[in-house]
mmCIF file of the N, C-alpha and C atoms, coordinates in Angstrom:
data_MODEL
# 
_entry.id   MODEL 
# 
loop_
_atom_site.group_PDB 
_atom_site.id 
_atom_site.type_symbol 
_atom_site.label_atom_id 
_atom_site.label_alt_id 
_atom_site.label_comp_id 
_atom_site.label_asym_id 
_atom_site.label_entity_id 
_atom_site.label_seq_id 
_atom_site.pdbx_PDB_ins_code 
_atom_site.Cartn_x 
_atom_site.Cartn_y 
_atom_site.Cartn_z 
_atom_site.occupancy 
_atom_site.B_iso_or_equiv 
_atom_site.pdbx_formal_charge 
_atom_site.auth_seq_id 
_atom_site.auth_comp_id 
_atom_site.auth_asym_id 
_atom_site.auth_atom_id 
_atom_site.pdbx_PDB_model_num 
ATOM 1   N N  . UNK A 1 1  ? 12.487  -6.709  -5.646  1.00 0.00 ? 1  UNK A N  1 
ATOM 2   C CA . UNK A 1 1  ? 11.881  -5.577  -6.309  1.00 0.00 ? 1  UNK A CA 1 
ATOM 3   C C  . UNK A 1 1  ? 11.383  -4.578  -5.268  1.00 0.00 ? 1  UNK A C  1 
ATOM 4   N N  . UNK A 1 2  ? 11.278  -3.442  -5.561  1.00 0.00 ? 2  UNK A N  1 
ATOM 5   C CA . UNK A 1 2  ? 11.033  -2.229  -4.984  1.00 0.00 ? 2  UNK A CA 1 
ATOM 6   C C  . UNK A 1 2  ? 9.649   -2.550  -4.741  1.00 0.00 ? 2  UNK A C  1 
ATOM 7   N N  . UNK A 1 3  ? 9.061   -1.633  -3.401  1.00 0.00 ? 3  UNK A N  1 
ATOM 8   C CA . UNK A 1 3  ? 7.622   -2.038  -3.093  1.00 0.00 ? 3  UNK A CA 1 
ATOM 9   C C  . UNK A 1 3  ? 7.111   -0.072  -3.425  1.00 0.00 ? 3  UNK A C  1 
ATOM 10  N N  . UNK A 1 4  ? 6.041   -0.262  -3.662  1.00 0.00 ? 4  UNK A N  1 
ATOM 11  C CA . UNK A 1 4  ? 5.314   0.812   -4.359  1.00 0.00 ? 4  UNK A CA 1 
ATOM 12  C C  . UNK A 1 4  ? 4.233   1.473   -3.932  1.00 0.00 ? 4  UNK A C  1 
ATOM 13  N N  . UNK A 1 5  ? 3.792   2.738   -3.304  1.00 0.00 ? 5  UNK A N  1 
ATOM 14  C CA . UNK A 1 5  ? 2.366   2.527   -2.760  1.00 0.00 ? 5  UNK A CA 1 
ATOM 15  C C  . UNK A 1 5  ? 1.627   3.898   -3.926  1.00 0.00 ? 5  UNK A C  1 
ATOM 16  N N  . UNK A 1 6  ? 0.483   3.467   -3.983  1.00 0.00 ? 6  UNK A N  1 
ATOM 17  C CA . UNK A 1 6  ? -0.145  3.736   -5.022  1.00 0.00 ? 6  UNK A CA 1 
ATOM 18  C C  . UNK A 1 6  ? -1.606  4.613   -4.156  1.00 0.00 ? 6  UNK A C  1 
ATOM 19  N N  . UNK A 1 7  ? -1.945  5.477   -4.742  1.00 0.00 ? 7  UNK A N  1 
ATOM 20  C CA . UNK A 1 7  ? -3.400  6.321   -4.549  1.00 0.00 ? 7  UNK A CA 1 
ATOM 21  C C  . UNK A 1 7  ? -3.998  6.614   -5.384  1.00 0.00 ? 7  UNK A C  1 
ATOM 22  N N  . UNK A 1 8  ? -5.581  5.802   -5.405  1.00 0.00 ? 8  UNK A N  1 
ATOM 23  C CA . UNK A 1 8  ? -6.272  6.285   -6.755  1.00 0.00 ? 8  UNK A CA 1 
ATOM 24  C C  . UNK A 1 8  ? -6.958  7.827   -6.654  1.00 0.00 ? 8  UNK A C  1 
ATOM 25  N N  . UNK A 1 9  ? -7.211  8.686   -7.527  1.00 0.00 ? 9  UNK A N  1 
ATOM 26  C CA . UNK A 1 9  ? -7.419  9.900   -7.768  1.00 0.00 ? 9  UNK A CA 1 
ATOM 27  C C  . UNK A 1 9  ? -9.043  10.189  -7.819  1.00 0.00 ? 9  UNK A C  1 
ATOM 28  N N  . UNK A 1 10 ? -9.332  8.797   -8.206  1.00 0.00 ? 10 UNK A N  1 
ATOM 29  C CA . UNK A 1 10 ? -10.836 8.587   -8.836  1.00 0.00 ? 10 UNK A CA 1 
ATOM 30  C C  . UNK A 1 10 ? -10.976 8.575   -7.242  1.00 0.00 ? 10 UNK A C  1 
ATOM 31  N N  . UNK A 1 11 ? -11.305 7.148   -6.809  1.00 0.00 ? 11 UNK A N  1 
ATOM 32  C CA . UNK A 1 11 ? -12.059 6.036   -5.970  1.00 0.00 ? 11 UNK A CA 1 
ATOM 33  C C  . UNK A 1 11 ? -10.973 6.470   -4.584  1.00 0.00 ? 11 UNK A C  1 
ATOM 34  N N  . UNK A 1 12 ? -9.932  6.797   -4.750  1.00 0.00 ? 12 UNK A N  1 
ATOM 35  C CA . UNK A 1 12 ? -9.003  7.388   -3.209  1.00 0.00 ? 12 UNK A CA 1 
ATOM 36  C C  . UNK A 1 12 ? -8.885  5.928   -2.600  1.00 0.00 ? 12 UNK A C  1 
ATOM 37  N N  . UNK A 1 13 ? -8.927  4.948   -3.467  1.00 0.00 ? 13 UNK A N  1 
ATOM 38  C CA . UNK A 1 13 ? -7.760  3.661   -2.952  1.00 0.00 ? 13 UNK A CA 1 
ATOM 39  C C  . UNK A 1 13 ? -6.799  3.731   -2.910  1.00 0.00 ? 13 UNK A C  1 
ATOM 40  N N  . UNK A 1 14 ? -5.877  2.952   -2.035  1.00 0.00 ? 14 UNK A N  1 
ATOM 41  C CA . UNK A 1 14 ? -4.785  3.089   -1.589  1.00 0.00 ? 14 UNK A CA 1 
ATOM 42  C C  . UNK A 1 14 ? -4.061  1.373   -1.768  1.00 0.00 ? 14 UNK A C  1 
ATOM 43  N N  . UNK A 1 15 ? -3.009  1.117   -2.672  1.00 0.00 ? 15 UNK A N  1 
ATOM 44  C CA . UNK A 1 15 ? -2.605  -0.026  -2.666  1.00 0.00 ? 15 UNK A CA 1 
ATOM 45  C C  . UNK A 1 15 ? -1.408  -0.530  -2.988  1.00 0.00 ? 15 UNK A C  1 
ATOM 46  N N  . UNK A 1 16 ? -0.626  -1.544  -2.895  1.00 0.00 ? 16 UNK A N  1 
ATOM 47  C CA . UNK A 1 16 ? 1.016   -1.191  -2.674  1.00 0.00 ? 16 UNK A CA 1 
ATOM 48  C C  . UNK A 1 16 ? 0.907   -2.318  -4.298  1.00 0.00 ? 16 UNK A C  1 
ATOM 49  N N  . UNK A 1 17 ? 2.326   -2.136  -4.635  1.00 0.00 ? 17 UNK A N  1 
ATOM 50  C CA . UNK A 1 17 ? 2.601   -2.659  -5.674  1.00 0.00 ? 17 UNK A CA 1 
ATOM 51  C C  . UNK A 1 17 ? 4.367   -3.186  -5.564  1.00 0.00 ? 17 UNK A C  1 
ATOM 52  N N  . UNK A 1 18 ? 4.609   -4.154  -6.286  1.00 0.00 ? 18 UNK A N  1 
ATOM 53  C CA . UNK A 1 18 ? 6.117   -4.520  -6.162  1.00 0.00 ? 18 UNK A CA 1 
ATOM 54  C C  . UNK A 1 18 ? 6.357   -4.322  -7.662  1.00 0.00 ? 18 UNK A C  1 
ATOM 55  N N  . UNK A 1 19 ? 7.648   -3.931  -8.215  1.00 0.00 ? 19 UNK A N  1 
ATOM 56  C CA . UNK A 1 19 ? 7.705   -3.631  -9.799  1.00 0.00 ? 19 UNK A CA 1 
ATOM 57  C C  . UNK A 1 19 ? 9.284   -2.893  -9.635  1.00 0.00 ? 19 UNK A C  1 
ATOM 58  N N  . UNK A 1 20 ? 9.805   -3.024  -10.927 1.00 0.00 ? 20 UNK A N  1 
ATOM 59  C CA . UNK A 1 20 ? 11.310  -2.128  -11.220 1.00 0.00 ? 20 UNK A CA 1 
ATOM 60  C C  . UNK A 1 20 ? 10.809  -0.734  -10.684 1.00 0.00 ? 20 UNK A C  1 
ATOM 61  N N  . UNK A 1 21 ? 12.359  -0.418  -10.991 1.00 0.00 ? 21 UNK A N  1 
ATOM 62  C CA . UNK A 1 21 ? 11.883  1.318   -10.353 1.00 0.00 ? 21 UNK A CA 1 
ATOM 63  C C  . UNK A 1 21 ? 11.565  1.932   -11.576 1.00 0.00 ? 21 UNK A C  1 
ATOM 64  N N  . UNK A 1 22 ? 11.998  1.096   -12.825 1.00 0.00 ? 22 UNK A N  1 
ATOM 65  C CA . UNK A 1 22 ? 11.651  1.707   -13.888 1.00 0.00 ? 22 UNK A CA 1 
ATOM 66  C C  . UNK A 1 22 ? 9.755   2.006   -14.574 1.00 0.00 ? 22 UNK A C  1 
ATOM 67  N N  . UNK A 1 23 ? 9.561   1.039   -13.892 1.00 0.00 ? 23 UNK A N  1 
ATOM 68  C CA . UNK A 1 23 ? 8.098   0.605   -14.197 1.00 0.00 ? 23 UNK A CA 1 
ATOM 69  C C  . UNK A 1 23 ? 7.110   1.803   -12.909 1.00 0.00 ? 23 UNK A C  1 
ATOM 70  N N  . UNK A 1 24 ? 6.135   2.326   -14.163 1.00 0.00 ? 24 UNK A N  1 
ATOM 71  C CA . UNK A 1 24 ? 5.015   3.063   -13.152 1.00 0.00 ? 24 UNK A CA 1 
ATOM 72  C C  . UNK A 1 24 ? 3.858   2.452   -13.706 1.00 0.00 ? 24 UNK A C  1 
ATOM 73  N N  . UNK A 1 25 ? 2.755   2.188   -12.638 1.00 0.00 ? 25 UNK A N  1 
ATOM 74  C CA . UNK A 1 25 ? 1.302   1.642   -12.542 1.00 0.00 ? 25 UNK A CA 1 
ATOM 75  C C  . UNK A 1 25 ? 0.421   2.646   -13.369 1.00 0.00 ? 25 UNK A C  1 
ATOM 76  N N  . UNK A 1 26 ? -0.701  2.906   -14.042 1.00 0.00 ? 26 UNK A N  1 
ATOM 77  C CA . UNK A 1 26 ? -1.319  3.750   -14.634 1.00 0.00 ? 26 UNK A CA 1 
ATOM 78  C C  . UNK A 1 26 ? -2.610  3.824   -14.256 1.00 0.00 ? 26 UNK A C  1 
ATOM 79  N N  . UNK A 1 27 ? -3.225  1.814   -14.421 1.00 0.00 ? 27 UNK A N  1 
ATOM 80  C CA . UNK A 1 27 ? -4.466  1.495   -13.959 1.00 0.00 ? 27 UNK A CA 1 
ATOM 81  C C  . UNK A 1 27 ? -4.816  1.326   -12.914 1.00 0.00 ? 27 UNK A C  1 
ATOM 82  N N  . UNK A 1 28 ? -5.948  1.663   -12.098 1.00 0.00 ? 28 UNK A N  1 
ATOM 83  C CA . UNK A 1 28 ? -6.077  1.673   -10.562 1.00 0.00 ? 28 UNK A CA 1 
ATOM 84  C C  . UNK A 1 28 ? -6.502  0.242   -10.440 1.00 0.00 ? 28 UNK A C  1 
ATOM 85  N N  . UNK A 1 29 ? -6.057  -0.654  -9.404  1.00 0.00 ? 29 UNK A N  1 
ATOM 86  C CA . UNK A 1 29 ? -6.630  -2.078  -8.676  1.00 0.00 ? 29 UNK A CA 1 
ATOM 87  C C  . UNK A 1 29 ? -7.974  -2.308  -8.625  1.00 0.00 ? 29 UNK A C  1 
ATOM 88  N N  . UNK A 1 30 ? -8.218  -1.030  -8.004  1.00 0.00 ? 30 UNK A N  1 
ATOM 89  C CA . UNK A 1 30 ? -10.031 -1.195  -7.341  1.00 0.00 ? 30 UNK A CA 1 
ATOM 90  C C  . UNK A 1 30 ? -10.908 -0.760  -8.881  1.00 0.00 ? 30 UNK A C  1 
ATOM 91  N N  . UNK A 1 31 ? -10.759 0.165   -8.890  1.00 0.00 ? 31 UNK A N  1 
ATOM 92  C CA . UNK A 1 31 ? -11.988 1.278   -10.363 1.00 0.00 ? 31 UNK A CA 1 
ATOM 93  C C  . UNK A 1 31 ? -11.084 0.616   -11.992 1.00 0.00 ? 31 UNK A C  1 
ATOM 94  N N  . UNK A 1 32 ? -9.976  0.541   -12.226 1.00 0.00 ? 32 UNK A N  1 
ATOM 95  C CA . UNK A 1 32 ? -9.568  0.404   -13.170 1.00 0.00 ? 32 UNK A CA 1 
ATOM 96  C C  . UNK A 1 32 ? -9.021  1.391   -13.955 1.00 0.00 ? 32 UNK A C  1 
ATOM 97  N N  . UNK A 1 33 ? -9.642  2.674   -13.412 1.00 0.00 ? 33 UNK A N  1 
ATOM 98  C CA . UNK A 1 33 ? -9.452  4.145   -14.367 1.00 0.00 ? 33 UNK A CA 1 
ATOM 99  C C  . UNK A 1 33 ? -8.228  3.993   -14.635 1.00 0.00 ? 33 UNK A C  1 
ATOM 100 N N  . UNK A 1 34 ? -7.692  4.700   -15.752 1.00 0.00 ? 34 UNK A N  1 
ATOM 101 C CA . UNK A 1 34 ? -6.294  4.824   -16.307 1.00 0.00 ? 34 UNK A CA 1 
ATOM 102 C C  . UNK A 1 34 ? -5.415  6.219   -15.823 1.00 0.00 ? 34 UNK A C  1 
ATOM 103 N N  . UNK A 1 35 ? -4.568  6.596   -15.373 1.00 0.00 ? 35 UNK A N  1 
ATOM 104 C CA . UNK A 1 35 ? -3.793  7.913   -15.707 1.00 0.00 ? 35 UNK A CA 1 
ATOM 105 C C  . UNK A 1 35 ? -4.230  8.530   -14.475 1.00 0.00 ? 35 UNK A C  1 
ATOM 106 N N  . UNK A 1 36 ? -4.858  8.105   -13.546 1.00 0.00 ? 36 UNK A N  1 
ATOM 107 C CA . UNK A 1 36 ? -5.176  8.648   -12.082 1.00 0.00 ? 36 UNK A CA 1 
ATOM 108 C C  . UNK A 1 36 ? -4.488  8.347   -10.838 1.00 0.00 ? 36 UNK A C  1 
ATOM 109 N N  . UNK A 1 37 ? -3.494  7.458   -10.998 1.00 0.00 ? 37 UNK A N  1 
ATOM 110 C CA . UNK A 1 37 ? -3.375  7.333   -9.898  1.00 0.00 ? 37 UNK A CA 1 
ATOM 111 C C  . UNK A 1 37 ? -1.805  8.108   -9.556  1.00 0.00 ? 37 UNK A C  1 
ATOM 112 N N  . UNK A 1 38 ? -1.408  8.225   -8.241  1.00 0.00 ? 38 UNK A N  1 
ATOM 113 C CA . UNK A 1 38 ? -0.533  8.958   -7.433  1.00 0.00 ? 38 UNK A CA 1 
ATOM 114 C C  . UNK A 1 38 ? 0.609   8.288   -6.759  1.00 0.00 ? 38 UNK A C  1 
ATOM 115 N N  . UNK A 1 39 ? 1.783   8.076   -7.058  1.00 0.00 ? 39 UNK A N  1 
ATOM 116 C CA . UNK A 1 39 ? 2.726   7.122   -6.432  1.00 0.00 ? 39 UNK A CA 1 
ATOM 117 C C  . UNK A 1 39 ? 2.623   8.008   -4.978  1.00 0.00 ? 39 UNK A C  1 
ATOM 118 N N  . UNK A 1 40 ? 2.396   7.203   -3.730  1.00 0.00 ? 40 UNK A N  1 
ATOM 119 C CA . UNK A 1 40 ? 2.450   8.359   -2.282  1.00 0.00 ? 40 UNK A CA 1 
ATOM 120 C C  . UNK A 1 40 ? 4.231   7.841   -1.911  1.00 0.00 ? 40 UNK A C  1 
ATOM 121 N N  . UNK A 1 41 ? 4.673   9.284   -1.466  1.00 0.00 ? 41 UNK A N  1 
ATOM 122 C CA . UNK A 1 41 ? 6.265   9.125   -1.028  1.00 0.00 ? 41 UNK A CA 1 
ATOM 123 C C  . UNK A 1 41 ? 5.697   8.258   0.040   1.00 0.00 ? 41 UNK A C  1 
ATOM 124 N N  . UNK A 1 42 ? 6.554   7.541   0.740   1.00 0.00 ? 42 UNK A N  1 
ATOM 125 C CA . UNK A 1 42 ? 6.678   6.509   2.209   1.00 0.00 ? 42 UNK A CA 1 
ATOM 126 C C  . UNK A 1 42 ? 8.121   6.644   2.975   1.00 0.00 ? 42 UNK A C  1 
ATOM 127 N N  . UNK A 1 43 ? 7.653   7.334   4.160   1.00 0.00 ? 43 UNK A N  1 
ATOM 128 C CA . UNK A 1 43 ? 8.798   7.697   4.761   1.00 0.00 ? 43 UNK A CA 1 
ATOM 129 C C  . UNK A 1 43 ? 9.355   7.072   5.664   1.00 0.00 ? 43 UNK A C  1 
ATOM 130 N N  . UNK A 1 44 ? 10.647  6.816   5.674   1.00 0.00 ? 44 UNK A N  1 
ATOM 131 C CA . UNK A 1 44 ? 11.238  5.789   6.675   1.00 0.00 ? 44 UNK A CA 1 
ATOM 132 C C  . UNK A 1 44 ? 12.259  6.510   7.491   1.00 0.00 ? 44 UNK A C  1 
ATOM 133 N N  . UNK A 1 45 ? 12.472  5.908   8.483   1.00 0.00 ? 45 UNK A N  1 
ATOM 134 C CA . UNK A 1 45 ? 13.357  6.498   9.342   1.00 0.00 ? 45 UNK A CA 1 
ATOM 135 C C  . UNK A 1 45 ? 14.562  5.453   9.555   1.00 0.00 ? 45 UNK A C  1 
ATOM 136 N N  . UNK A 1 46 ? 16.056  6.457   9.448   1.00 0.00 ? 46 UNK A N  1 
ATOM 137 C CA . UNK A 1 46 ? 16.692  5.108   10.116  1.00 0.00 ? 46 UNK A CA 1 
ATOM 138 C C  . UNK A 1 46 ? 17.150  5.066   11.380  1.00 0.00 ? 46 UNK A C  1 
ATOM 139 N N  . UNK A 1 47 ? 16.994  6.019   12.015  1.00 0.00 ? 47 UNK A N  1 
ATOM 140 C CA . UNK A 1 47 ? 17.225  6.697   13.300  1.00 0.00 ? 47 UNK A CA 1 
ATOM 141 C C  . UNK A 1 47 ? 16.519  6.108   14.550  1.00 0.00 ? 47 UNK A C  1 
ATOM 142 N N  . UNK A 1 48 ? 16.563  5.210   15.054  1.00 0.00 ? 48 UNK A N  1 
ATOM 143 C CA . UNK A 1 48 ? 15.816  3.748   15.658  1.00 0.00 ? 48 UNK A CA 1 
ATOM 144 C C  . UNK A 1 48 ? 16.151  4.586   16.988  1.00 0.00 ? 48 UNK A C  1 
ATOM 145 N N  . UNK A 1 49 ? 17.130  4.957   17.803  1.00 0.00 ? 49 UNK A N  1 
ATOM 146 C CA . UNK A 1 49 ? 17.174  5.629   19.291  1.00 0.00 ? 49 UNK A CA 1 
ATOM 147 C C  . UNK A 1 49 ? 16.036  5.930   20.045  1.00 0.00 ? 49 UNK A C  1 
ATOM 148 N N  . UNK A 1 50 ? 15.042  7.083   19.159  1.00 0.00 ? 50 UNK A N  1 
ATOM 149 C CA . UNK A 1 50 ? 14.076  7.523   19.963  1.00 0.00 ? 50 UNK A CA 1 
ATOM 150 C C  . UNK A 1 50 ? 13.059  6.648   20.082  1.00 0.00 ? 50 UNK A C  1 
ATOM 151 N N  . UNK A 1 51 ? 12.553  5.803   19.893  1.00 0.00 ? 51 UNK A N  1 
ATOM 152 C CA . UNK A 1 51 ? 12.203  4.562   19.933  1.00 0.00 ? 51 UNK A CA 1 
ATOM 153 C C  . UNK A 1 51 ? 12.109  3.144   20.329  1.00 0.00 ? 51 UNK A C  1 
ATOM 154 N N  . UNK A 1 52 ? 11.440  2.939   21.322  1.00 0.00 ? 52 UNK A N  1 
ATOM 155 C CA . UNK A 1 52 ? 11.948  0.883   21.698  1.00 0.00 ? 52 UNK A CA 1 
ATOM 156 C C  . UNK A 1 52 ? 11.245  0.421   20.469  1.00 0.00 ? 52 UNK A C  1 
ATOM 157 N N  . UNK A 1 53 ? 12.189  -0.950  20.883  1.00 0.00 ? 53 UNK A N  1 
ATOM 158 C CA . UNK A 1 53 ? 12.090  -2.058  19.448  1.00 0.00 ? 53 UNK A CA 1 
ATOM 159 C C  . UNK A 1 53 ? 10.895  -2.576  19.470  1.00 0.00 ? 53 UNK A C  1 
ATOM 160 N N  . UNK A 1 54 ? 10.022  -2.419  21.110  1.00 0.00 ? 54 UNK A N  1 
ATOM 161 C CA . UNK A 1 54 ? 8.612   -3.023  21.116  1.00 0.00 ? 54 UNK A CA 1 
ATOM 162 C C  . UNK A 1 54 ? 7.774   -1.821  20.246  1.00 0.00 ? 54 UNK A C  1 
ATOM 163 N N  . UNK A 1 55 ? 7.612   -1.088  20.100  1.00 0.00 ? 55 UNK A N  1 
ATOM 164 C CA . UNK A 1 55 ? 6.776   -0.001  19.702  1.00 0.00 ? 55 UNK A CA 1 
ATOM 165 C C  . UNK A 1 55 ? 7.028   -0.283  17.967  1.00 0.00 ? 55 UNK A C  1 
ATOM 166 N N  . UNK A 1 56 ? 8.300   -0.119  17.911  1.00 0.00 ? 56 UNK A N  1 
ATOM 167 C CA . UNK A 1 56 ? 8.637   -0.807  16.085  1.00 0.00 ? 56 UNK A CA 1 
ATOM 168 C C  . UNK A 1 56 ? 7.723   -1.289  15.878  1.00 0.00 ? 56 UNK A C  1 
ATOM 169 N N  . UNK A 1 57 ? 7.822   -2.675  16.289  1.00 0.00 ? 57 UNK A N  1 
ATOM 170 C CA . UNK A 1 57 ? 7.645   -4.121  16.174  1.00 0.00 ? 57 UNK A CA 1 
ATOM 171 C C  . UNK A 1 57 ? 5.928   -3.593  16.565  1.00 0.00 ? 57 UNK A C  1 
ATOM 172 N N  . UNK A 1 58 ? 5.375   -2.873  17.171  1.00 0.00 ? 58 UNK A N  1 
ATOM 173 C CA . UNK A 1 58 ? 3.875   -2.797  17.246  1.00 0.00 ? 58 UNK A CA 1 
ATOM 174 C C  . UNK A 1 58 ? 3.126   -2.208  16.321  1.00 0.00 ? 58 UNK A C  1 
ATOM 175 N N  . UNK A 1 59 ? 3.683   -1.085  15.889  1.00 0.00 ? 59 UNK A N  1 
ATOM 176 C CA . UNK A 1 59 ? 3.636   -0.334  14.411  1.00 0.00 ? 59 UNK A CA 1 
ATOM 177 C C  . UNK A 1 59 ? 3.884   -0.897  13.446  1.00 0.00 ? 59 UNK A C  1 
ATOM 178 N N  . UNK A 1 60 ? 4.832   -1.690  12.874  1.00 0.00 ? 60 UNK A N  1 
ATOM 179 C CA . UNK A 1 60 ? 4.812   -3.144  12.232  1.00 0.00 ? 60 UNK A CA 1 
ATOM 180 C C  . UNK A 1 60 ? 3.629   -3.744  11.778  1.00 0.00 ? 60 UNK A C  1 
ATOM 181 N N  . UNK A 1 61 ? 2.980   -4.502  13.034  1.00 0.00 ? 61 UNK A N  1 
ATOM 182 C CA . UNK A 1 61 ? 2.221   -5.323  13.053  1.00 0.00 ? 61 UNK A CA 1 
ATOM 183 C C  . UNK A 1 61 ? 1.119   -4.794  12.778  1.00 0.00 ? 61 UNK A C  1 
ATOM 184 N N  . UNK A 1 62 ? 0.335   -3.493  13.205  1.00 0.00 ? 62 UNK A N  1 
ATOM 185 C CA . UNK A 1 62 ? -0.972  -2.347  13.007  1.00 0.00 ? 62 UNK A CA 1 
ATOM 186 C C  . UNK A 1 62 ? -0.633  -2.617  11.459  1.00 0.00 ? 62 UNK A C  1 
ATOM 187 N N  . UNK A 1 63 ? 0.265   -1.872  11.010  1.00 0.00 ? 63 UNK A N  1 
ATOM 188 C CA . UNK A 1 63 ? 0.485   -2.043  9.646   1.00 0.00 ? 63 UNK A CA 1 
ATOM 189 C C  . UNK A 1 63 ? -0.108  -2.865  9.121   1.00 0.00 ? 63 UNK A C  1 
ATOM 190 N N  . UNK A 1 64 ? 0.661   -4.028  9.235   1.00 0.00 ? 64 UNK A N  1 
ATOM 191 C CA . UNK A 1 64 ? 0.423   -5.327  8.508   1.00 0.00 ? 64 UNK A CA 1 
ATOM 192 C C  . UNK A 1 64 ? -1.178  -5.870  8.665   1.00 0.00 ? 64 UNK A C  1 
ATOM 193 N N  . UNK A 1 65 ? -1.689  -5.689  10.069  1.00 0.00 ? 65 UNK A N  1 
ATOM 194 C CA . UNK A 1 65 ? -3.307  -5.823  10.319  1.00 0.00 ? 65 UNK A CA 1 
ATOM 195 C C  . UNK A 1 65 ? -3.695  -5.387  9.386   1.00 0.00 ? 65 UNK A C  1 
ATOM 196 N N  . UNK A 1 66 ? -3.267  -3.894  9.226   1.00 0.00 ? 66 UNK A N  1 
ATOM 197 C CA . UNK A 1 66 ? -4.498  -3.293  8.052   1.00 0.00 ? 66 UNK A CA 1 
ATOM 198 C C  . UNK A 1 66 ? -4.352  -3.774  6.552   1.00 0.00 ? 66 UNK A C  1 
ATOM 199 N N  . UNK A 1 67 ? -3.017  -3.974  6.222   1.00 0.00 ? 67 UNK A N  1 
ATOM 200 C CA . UNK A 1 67 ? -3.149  -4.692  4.935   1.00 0.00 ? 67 UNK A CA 1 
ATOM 201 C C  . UNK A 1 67 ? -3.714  -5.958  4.829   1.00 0.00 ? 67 UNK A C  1 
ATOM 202 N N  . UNK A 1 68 ? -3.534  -6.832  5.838   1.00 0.00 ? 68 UNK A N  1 
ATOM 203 C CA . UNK A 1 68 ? -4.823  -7.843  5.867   1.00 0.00 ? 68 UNK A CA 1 
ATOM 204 C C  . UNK A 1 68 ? -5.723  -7.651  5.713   1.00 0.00 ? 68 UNK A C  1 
ATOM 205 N N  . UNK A 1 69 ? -6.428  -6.890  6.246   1.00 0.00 ? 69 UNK A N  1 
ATOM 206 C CA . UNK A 1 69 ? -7.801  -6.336  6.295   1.00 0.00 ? 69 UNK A CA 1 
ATOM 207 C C  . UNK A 1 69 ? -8.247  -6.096  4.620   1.00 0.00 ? 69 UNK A C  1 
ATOM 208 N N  . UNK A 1 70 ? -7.773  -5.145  4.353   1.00 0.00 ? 70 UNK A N  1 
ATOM 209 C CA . UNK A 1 70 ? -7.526  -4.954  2.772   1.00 0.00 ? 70 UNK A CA 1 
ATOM 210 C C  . UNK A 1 70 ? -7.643  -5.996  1.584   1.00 0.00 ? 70 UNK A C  1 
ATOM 211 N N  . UNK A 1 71 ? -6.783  -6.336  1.820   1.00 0.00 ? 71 UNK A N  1 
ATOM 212 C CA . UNK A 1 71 ? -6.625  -7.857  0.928   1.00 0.00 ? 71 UNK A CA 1 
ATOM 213 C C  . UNK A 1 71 ? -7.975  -8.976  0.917   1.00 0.00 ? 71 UNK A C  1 
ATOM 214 N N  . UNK A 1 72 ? -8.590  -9.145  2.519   1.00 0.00 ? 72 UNK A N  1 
ATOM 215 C CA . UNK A 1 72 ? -9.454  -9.709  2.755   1.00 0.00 ? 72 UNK A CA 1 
ATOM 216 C C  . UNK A 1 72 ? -10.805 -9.010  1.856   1.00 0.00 ? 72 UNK A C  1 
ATOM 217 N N  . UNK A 1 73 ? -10.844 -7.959  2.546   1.00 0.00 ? 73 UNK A N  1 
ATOM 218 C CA . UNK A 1 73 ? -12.417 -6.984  1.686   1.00 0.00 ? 73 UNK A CA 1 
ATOM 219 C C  . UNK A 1 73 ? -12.147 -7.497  -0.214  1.00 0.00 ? 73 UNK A C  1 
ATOM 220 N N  . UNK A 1 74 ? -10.489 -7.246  -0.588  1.00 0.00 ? 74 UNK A N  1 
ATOM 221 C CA . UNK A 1 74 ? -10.404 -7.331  -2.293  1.00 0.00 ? 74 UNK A CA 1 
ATOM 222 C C  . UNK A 1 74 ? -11.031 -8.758  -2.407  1.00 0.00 ? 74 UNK A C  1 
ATOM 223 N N  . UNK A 1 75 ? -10.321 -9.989  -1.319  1.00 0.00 ? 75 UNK A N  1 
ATOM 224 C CA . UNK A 1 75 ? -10.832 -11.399 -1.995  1.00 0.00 ? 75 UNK A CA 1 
ATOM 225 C C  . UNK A 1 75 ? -12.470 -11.624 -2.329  1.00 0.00 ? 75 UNK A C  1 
ATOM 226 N N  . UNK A 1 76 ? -12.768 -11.034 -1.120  1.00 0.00 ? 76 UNK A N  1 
ATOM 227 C CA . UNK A 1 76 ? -14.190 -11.178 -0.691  1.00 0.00 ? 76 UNK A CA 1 
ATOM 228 C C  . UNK A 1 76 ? -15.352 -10.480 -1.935  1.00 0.00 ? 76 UNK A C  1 
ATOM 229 N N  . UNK A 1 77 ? -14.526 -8.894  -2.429  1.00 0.00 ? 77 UNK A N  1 
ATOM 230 C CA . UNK A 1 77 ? -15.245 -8.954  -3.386  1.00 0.00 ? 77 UNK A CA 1 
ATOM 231 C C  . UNK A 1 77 ? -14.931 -9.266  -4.738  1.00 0.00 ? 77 UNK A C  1 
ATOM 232 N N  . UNK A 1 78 ? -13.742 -10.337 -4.810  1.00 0.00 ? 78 UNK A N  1 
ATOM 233 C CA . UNK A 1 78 ? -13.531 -10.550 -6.076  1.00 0.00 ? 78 UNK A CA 1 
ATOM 234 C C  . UNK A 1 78 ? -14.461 -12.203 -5.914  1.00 0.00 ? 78 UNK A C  1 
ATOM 235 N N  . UNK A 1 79 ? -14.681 -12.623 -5.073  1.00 0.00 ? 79 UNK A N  1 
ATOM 236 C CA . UNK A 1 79 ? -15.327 -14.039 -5.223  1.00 0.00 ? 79 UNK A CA 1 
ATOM 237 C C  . UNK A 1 79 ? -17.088 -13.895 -5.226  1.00 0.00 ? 79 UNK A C  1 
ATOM 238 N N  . UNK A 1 80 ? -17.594 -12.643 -4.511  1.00 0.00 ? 80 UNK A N  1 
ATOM 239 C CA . UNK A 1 80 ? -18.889 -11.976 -4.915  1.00 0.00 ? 80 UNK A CA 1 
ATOM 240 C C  . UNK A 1 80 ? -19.222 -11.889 -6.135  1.00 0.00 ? 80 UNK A C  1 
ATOM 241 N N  . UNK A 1 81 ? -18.514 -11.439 -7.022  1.00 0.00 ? 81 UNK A N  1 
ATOM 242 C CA . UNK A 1 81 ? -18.796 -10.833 -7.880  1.00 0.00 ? 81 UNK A CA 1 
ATOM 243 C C  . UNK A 1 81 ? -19.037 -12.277 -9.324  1.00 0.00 ? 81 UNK A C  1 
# 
């Protein structure tokens, strides 16, 4: 399935989603509000030349840090609560 990134309008969360291409999200993750949120374009390149594969592969990983990060703060306050 297609991966999805999502921006709430309300609260300005930011959160990815997997779903058909047919399917759009309405309710936000974090606030819940309905009808606010923003599919963000995500731009890829396929043009790899100007680029080493270490720098990829480091941008990659920043990436992926921060969605950890993310995920961690959601568990943390879904087990608070």
């Amino acid at each position: 399935m297609p991966r999805y990134t999502y921006r709430c309008n309300e609260c300005r969360s930011v959160f990815t989603a997997f779903h058909s291409m047919k399917e759009r999200l309405s309710e936000c993750e974090e606030c819940g509000v309905e009808d606010l949120l923003e599919r963000v374009p995500v731009s890829f390149s396929t043009h790899v030349k100007e680029k080493a594969a270490g720098k990829i592969v480091k941008s990659f990983i920043d990436d992926a840090r921060e969605e950890v990060k993310e995920e961690k703060k959601k568990m943390t306050r879904m087990y608070e609560s």
